[in-house]
N, C-alpha and C positions, 0 to 999 in steps of 0.2 A: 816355434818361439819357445825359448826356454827363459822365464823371468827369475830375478832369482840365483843367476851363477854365480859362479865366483870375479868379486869388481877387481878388474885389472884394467886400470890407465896407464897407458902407454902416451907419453908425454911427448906431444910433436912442436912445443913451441919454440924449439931450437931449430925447426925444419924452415923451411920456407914460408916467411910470412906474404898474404896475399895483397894485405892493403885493400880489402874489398868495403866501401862506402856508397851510401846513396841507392840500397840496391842491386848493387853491383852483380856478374857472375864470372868467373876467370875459369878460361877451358884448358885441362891439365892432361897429360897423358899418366896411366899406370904404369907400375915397372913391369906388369903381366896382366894376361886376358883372363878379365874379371867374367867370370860365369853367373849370370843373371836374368830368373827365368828362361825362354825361348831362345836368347841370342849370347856372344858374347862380347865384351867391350873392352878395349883398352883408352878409350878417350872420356874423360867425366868432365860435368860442370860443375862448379861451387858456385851457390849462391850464397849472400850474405844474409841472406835469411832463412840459416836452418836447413840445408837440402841440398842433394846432389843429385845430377840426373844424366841419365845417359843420353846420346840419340840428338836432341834438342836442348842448347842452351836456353834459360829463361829465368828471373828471380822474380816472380810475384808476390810482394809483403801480402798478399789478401790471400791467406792460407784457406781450401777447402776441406770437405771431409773427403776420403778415400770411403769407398771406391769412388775413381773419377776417370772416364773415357776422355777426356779432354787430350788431344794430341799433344799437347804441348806437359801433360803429365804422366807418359808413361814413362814408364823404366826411372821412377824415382825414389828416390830414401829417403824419410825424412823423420830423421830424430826430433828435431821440433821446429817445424814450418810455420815459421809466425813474422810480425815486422820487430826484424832483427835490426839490432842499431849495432857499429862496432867504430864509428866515427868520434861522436861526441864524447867516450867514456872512458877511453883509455883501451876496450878489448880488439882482439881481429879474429882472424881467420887462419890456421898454418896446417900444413898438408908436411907429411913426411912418411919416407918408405923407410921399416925396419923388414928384418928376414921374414920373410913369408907374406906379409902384411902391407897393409898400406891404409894413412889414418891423415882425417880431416876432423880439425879442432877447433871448436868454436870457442873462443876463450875469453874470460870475463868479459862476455856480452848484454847489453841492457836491451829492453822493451825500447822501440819507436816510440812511447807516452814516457819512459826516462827511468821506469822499474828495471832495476837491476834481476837481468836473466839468471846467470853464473855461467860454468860451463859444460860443455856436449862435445862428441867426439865419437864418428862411425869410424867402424876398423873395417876391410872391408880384408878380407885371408883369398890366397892365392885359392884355397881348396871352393870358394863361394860363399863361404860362412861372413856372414854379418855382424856383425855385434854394436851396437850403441851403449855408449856409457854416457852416466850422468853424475854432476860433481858438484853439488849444494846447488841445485836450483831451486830460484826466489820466486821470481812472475810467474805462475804458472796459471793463473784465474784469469787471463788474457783469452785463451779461446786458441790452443797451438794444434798441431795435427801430426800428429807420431805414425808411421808405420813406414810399409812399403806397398808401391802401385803400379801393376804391371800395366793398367788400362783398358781392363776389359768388363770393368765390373764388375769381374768374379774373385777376381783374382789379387788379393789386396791383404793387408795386418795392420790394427791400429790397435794402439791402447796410451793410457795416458800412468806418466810415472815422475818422481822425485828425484832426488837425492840418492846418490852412492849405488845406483842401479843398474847392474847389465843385462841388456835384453840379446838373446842368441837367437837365429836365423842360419837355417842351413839345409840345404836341399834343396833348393827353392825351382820349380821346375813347373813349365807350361807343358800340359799334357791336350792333344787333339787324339779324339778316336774317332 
């Protein structure tokens, strides 16, 4: 995890908007096979709350802490895992491939209680590098869950952050001996 880099948003809300309300999760294919710990994926899930996961579709507003064995959260990312609203407020959800890359936007989203989130956006690079950025967030005294969770327990990144910040991720690899 590099905290700290240089903030580069890359602007997907000219991509495909998802319309994801209610909870919602919409299953998307990559334009290339995403390397991610042990396996690798070209099929992802967007929830509207905050999170994308491989493997298993599922959008739970009841965010946990990582580490979490729970089968229905491995192989997830989650720039900020909370109950995301994008219904009521005017914000959504849009996914777009630039070269190398591929990025899911949470865009002027409010708290489920009506606090205004802002916005978040995982970049996920053809090489495995992760990257979250974050772009004037408000609610953050909600209780959200930032990292990534392979599901074994061990194997996990959390921390919690603001405004105009990129978190990098790269290497990221399940080791058995």
């Amino acid at each position: 995890m590099t905290p700290n880099s240089e903030f580069n948003w890359k602007d997907a809300s000219s991509g495909e908007r998802l319309y994801l309300y209610g909870n919602q999760v919409a299953m998307r294919y990559l334009t290339f096979d995403f390397p991610f710990y042990d396996q690798t994926f070209r099929r992802v899930y967007i929830s509207e709350n905050g999170f994308i996961c491989f493997g298993t579709g599922h959008s739970s507003p009841q965010n946990e802490y990582f580490p979490s064995s729970k089968s229905i959260h491995r192989y997830m990312i989650a720039p900020f895992w909370d109950d995301v609203n994008t219904y009521y407020y005017g914000g959504d959800v849009y996914i777009k491939s630039f070269t190398g890359c591929w990025v899911v936007q949470w865009d002027n989203v409010f708290h489920q209680n009506g606090y205004r989130i802002g916005s978040f956006q995982i970049i996920l690079y053809i090489t495995g590098e992760i990257v979250f950025n974050y772009k004037n967030l408000y609610c953050t005294w909600e209780g959200y869950t930032c990292g990534l969770n392979y599901g074994l327990d061990t194997n996990y990144y959390i921390g919690t952050f603001y405004n105009l910040i990129k978190l990098r991720f790269f290497h990221l690899k399940f080791f058995t001996f």
